[in-house]
PDB file of N, CA, C and O in Angstrom:
ATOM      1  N   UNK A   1     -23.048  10.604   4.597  1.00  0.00           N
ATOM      2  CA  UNK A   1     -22.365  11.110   3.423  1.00  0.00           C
ATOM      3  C   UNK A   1     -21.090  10.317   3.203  1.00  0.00           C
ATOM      4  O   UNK A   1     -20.599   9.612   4.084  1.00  0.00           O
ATOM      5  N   UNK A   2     -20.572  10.462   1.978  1.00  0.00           N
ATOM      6  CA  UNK A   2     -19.520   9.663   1.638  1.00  0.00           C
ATOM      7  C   UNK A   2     -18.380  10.583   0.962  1.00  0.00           C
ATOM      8  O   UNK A   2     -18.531  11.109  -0.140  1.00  0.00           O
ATOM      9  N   UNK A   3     -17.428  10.689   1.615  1.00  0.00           N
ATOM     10  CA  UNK A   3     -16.177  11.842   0.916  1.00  0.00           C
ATOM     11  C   UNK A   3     -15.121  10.927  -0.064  1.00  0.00           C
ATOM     12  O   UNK A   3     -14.351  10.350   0.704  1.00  0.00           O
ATOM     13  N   UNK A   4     -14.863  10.649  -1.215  1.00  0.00           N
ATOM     14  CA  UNK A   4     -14.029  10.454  -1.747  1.00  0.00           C
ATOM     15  C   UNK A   4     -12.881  11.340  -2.375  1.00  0.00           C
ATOM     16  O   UNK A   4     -13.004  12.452  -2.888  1.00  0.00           O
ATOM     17  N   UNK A   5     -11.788  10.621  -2.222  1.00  0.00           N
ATOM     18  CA  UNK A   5     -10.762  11.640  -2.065  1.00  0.00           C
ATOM     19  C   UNK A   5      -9.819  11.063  -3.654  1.00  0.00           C
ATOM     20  O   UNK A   5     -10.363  10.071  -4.141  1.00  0.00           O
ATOM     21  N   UNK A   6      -8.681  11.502  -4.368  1.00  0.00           N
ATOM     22  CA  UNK A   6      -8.809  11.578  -5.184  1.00  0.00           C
ATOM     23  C   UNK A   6      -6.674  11.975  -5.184  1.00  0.00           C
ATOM     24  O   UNK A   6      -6.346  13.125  -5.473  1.00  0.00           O
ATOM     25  N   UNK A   7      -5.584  10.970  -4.862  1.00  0.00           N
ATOM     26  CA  UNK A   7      -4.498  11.379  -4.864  1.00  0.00           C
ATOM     27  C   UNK A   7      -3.577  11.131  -5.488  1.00  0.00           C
ATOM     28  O   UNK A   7      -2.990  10.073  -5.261  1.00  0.00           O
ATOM     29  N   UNK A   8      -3.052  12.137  -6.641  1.00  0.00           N
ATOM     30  CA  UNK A   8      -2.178  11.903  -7.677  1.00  0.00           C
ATOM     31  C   UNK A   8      -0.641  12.474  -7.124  1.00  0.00           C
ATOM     32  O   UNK A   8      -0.590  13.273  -6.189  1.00  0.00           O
ATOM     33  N   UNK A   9       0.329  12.081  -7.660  1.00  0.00           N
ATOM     34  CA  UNK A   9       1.720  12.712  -8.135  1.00  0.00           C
ATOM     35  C   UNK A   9       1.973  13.851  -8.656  1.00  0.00           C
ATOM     36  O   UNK A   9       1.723  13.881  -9.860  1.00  0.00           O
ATOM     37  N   UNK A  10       2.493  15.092  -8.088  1.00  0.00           N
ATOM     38  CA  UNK A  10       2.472  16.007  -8.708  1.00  0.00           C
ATOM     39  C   UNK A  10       3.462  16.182  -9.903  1.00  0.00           C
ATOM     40  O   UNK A  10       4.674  15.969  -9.887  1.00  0.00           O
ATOM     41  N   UNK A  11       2.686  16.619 -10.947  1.00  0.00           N
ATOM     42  CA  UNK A  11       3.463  16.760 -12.405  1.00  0.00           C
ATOM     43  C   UNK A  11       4.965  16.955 -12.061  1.00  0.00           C
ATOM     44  O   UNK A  11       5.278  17.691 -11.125  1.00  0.00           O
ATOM     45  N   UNK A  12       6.001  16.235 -12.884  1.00  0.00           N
ATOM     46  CA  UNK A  12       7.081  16.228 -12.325  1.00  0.00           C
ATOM     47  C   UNK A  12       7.682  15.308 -11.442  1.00  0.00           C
ATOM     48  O   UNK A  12       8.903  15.163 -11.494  1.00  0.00           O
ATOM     49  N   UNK A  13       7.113  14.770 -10.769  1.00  0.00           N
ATOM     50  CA  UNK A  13       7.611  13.684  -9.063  1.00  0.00           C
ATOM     51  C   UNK A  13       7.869  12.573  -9.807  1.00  0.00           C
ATOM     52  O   UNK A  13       7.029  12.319 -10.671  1.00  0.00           O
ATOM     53  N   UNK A  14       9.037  11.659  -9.684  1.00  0.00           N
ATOM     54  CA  UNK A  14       8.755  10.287 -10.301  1.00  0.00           C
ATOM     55  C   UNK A  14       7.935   9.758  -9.585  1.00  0.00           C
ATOM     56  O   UNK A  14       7.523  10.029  -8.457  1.00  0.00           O
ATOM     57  N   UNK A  15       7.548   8.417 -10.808  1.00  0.00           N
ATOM     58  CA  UNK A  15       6.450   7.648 -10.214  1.00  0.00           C
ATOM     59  C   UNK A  15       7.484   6.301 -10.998  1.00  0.00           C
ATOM     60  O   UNK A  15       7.533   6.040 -12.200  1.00  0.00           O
ATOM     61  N   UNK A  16       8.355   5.501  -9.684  1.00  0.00           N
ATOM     62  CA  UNK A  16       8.807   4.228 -10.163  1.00  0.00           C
ATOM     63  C   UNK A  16       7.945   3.112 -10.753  1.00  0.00           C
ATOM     64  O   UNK A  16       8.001   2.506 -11.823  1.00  0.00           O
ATOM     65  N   UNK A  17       6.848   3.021  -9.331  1.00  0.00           N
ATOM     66  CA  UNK A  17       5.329   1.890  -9.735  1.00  0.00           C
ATOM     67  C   UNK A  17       4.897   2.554 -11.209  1.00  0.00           C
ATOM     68  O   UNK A  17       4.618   1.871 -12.194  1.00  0.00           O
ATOM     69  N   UNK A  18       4.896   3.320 -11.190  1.00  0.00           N
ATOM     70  CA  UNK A  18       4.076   3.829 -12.604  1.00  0.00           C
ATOM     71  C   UNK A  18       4.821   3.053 -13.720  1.00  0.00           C
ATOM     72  O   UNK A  18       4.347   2.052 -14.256  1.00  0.00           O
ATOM     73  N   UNK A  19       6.157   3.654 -14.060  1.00  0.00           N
ATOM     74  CA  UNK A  19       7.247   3.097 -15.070  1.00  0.00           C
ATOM     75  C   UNK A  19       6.819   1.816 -15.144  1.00  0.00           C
ATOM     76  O   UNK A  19       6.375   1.316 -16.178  1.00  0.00           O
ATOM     77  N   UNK A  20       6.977   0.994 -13.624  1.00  0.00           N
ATOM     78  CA  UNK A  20       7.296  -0.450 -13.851  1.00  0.00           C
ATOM     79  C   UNK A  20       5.878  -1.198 -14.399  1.00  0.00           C
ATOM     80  O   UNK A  20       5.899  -2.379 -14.745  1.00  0.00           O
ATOM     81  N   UNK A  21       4.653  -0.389 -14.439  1.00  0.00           N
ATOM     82  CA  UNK A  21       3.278  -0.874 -14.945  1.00  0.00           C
ATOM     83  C   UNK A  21       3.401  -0.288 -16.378  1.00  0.00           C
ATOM     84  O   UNK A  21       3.148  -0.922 -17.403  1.00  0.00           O
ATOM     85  N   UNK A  22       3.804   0.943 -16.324  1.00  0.00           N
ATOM     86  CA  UNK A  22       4.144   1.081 -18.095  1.00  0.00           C
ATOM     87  C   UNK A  22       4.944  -0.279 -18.799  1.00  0.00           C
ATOM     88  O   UNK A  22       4.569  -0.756 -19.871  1.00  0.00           O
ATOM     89  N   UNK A  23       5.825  -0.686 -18.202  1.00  0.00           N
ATOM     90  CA  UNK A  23       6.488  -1.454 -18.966  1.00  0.00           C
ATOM     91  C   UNK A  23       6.451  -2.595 -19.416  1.00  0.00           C
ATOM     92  O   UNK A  23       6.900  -3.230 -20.370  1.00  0.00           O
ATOM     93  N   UNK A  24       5.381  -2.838 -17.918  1.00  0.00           N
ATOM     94  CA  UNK A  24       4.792  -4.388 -17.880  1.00  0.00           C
ATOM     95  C   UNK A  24       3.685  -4.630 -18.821  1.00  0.00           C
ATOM     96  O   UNK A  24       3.511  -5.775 -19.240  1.00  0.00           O
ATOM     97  N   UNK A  25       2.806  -3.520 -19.249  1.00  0.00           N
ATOM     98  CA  UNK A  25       2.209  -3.331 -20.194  1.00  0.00           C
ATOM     99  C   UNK A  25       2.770  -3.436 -21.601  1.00  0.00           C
ATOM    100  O   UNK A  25       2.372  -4.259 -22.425  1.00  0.00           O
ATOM    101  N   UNK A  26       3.662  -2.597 -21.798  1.00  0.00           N
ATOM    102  CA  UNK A  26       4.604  -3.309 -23.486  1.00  0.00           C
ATOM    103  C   UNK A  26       4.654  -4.330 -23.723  1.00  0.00           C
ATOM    104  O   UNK A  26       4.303  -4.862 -24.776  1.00  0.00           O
ATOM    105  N   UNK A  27       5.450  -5.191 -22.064  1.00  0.00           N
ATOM    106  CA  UNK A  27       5.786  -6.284 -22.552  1.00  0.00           C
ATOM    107  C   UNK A  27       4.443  -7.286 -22.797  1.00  0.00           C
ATOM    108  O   UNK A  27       4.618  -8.185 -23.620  1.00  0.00           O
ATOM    109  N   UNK A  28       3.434  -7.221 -22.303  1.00  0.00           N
ATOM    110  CA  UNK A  28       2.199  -7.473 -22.528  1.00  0.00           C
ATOM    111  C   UNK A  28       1.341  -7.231 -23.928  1.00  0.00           C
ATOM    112  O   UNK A  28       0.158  -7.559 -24.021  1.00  0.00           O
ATOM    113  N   UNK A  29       2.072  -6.632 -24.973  1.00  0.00           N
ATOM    114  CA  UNK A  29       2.165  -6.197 -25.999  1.00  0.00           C
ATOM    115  C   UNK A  29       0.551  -4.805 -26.003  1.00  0.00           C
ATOM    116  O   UNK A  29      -0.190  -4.442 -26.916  1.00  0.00           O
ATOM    117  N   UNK A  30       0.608  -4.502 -24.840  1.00  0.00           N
ATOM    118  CA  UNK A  30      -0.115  -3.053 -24.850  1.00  0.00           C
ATOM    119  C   UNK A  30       0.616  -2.288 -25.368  1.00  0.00           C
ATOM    120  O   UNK A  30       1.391  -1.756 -24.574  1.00  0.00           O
ATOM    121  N   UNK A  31       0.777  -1.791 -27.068  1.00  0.00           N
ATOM    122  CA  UNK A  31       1.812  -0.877 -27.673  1.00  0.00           C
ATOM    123  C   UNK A  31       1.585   0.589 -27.698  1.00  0.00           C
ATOM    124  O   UNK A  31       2.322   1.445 -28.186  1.00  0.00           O
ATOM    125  N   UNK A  32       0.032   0.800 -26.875  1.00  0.00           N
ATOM    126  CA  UNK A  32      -0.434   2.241 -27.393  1.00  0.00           C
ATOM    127  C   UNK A  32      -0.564   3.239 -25.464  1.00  0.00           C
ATOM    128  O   UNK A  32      -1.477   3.905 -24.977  1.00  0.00           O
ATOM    129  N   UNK A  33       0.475   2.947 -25.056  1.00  0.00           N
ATOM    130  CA  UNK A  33       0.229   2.854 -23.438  1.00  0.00           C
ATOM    131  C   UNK A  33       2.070   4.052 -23.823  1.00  0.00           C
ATOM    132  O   UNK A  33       3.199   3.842 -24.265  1.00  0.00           O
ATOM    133  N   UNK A  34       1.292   5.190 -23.301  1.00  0.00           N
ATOM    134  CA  UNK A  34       2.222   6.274 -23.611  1.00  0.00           C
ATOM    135  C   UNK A  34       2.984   6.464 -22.326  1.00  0.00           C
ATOM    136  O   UNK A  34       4.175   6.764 -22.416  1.00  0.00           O
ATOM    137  N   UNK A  35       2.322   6.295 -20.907  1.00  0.00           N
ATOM    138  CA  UNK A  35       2.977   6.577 -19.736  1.00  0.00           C
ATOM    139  C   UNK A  35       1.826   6.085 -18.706  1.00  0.00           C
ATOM    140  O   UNK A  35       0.702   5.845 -19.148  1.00  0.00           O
ATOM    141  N   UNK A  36       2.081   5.957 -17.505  1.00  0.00           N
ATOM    142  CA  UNK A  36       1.639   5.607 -16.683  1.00  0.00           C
ATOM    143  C   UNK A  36       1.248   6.046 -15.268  1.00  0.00           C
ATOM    144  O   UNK A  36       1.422   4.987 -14.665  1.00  0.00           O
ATOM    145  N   UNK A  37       0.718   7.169 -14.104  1.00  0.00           N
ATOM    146  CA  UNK A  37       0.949   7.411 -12.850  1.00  0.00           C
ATOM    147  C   UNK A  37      -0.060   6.624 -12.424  1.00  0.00           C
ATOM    148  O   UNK A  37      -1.086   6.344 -13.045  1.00  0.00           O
ATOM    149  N   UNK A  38       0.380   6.151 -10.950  1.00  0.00           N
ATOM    150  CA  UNK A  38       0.164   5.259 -10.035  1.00  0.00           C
ATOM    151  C   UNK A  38      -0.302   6.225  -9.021  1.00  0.00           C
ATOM    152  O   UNK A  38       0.603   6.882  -8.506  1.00  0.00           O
ATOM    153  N   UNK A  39      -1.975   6.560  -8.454  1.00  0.00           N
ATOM    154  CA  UNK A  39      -1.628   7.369  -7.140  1.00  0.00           C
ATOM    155  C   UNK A  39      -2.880   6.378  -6.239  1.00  0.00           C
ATOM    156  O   UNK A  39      -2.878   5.153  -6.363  1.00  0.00           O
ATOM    157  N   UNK A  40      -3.798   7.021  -5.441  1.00  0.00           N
ATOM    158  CA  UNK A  40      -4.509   6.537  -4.808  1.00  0.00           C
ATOM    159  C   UNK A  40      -5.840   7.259  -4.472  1.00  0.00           C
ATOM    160  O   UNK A  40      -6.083   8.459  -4.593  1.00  0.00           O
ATOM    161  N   UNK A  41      -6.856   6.016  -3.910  1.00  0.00           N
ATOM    162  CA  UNK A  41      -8.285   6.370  -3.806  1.00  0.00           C
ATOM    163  C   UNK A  41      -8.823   6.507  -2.785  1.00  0.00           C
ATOM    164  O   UNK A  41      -9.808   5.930  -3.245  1.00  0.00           O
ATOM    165  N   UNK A  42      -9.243   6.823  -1.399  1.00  0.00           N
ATOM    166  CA  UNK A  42      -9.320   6.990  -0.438  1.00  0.00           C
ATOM    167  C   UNK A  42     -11.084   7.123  -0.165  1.00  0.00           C
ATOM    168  O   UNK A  42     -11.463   8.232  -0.541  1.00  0.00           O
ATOM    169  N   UNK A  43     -12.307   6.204   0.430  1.00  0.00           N
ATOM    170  CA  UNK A  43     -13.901   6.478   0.699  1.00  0.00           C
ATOM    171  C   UNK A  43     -13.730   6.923   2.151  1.00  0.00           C
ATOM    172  O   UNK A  43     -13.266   6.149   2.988  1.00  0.00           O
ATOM    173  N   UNK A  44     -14.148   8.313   2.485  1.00  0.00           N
ATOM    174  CA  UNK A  44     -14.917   8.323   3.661  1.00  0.00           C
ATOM    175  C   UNK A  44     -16.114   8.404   4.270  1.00  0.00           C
ATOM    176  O   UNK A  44     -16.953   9.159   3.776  1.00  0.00           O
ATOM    177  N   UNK A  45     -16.372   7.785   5.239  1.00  0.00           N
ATOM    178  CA  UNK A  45     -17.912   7.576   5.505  1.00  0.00           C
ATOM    179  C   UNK A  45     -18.050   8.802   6.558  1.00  0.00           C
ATOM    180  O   UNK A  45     -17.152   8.928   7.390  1.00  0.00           O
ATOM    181  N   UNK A  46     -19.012   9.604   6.557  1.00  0.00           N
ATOM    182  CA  UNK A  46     -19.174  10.676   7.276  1.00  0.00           C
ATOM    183  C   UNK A  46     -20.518  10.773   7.999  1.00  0.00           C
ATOM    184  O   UNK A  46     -21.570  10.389   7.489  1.00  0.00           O
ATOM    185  N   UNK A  47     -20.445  11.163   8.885  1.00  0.00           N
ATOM    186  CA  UNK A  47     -21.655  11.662  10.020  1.00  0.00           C
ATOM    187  C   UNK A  47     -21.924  12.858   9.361  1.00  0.00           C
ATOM    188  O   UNK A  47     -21.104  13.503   8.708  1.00  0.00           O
ATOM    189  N   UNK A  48     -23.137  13.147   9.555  1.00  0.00           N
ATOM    190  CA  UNK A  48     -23.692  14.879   9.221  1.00  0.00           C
ATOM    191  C   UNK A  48     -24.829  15.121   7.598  1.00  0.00           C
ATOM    192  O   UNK A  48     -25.186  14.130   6.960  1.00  0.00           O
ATOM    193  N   UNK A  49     -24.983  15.658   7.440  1.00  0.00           N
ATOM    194  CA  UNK A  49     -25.633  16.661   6.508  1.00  0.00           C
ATOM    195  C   UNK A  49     -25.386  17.661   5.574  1.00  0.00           C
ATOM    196  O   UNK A  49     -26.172  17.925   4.664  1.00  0.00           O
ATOM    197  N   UNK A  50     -23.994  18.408   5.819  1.00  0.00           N
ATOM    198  CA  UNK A  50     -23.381  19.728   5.195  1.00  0.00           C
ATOM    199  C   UNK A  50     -22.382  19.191   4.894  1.00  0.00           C
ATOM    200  O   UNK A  50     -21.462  18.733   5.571  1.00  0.00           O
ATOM    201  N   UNK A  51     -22.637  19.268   3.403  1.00  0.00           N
ATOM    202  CA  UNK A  51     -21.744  18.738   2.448  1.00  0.00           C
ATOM    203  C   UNK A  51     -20.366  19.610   2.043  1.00  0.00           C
ATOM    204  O   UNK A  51     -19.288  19.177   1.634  1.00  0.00           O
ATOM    205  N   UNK A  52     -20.936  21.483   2.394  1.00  0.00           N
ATOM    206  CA  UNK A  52     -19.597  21.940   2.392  1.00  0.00           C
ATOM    207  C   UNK A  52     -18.806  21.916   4.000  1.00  0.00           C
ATOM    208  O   UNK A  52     -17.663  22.365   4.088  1.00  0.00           O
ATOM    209  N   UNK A  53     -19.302  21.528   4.854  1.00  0.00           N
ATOM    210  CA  UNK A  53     -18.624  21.387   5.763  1.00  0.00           C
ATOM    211  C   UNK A  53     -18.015  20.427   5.967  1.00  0.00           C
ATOM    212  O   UNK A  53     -17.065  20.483   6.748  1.00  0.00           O
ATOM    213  N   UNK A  54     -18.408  19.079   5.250  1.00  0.00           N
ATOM    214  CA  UNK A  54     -17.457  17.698   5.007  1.00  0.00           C
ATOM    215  C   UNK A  54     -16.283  18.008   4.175  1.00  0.00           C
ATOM    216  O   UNK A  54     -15.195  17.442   4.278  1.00  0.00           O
ATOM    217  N   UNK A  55     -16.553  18.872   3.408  1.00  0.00           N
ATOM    218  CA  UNK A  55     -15.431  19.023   1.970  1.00  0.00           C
ATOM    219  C   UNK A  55     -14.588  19.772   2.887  1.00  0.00           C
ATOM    220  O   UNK A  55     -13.483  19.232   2.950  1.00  0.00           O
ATOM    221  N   UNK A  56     -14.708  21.172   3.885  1.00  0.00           N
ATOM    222  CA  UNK A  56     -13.631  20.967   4.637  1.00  0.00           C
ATOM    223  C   UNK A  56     -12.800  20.529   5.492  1.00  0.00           C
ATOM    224  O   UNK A  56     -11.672  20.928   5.781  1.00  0.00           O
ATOM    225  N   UNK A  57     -13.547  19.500   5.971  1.00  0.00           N
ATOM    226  CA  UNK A  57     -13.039  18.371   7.022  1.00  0.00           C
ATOM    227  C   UNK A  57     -12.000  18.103   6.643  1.00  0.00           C
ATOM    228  O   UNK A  57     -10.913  18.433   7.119  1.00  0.00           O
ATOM    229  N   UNK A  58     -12.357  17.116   5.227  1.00  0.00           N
ATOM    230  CA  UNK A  58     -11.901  16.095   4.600  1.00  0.00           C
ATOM    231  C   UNK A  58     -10.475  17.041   4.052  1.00  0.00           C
ATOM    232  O   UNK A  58      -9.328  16.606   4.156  1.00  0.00           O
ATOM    233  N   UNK A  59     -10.704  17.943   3.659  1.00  0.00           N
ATOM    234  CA  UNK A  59      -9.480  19.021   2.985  1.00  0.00           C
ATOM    235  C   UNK A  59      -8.440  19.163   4.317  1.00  0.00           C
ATOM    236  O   UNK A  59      -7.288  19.583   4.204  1.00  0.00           O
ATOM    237  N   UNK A  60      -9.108  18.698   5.719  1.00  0.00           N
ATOM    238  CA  UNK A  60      -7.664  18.785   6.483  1.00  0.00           C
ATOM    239  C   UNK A  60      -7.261  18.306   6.871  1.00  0.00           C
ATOM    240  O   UNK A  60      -6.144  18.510   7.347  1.00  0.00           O
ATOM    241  N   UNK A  61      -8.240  16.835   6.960  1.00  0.00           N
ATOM    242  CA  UNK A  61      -7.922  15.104   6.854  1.00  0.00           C
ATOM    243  C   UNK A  61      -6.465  14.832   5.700  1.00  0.00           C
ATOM    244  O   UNK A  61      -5.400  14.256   5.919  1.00  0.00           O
ATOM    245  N   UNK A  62      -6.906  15.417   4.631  1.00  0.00           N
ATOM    246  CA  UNK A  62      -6.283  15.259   3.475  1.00  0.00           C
ATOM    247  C   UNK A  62      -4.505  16.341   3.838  1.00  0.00           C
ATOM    248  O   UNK A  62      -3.484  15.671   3.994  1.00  0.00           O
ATOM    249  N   UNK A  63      -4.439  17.361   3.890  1.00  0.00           N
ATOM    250  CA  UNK A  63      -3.248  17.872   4.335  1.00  0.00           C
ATOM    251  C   UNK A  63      -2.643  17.458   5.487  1.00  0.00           C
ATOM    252  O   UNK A  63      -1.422  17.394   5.351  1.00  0.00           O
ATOM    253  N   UNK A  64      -3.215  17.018   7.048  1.00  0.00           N
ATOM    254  CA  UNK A  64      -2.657  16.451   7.639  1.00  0.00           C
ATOM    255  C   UNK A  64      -1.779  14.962   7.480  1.00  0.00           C
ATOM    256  O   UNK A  64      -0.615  14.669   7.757  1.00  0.00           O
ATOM    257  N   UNK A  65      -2.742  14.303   6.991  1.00  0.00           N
ATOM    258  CA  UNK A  65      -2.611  12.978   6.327  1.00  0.00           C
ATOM    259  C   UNK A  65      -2.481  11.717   5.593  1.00  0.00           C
ATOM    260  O   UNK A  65      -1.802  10.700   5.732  1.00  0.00           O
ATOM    261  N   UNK A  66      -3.475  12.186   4.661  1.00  0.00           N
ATOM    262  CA  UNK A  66      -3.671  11.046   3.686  1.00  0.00           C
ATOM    263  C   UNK A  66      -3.150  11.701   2.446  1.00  0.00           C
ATOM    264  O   UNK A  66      -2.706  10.924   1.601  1.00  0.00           O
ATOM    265  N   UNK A  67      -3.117  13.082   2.151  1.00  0.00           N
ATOM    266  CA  UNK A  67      -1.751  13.338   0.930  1.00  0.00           C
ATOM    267  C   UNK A  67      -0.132  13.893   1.555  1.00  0.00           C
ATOM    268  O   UNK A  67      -0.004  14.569   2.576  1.00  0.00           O
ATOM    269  N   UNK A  68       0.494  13.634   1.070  1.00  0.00           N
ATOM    270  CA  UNK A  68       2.015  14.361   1.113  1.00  0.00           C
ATOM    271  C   UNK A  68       1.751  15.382   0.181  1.00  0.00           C
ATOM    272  O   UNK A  68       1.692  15.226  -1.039  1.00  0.00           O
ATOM    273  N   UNK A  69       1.586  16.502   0.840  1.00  0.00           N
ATOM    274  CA  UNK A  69       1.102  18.143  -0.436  1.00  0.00           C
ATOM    275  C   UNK A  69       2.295  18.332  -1.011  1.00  0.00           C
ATOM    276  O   UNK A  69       2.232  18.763  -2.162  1.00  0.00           O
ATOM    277  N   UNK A  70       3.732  18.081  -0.422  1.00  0.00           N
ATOM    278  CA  UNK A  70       4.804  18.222  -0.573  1.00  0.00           C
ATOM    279  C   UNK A  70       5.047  17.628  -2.323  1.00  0.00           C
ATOM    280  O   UNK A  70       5.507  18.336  -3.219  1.00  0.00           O
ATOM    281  N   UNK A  71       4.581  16.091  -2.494  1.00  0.00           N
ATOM    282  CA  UNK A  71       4.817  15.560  -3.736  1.00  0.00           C
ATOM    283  C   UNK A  71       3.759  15.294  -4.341  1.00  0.00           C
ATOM    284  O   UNK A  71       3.779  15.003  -5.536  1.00  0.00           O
ATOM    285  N   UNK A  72       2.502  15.350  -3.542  1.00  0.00           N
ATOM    286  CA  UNK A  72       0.837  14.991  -4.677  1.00  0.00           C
ATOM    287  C   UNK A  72       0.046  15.959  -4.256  1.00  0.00           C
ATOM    288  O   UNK A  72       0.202  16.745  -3.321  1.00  0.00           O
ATOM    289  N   UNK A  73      -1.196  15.795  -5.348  1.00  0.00           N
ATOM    290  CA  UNK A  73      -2.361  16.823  -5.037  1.00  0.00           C
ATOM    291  C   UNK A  73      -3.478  15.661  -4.544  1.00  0.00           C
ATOM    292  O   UNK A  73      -3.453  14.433  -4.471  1.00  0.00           O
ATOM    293  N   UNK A  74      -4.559  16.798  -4.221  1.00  0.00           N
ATOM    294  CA  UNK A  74      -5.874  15.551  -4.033  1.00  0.00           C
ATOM    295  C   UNK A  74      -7.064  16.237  -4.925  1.00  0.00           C
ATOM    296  O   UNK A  74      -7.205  17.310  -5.511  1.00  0.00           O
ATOM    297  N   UNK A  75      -7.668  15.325  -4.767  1.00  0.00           N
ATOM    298  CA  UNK A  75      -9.548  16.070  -5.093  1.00  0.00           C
ATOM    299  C   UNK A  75     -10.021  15.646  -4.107  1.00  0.00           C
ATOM    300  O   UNK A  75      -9.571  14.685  -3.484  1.00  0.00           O
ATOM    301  N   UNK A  76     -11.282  16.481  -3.724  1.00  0.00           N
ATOM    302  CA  UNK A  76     -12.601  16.009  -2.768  1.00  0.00           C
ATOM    303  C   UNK A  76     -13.859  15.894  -3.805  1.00  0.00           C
ATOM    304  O   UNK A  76     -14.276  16.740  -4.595  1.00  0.00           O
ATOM    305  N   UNK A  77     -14.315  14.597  -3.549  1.00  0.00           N
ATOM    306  CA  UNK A  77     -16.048  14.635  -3.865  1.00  0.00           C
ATOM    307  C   UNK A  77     -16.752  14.229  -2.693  1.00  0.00           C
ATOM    308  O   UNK A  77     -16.622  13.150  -2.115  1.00  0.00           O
ATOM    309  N   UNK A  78     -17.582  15.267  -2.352  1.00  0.00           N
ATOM    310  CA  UNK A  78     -18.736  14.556  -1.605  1.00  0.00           C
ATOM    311  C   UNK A  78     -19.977  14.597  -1.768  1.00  0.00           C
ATOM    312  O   UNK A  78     -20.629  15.640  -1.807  1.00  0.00           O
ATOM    313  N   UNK A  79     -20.657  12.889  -1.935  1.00  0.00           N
ATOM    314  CA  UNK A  79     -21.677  12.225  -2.582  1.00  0.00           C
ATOM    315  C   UNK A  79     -22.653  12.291  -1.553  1.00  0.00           C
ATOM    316  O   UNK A  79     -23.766  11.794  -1.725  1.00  0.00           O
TER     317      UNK A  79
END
């Protein structure tokens, strides 16, 4: 199985990288580019069969680690 994970900025948090790709875009004359967040994509490759038992793995993979819950959220898909 394959868990993809899914980690944005929570509404509110700046996102500097974001701004600085918004802007780089204007100057690129992309004029219709309203705002920008920057987060990240995360594939895991998984052992097993039980797909809701990966989704909670991965949900504590994801709070221990690979999101800051503090400033982003995540999604789980598992394919």
């Amino acid at each position: 199985m394959k868990a993809k994970v899914y980690v944005t900025l929570k509404s509110g948090v700046l996102d500097p990288q974001g701004q600085a790709v918004g802007r780089t875009l204007g100057k690129l004359g992309y004029e219709g580019v309203k705002g920008v967040r920057i987060g990240k994509y995360v594939e895991i490759e998984l052992e097993g069969h039980d797909p809701k038992h990966a989704e909670e793995e991965v949900t504590k993979m994801c709070n221990e680690l690979i999101a800051n819950t503090v400033m982003e959220n995540f999604r789980v898909e598992i394919d």
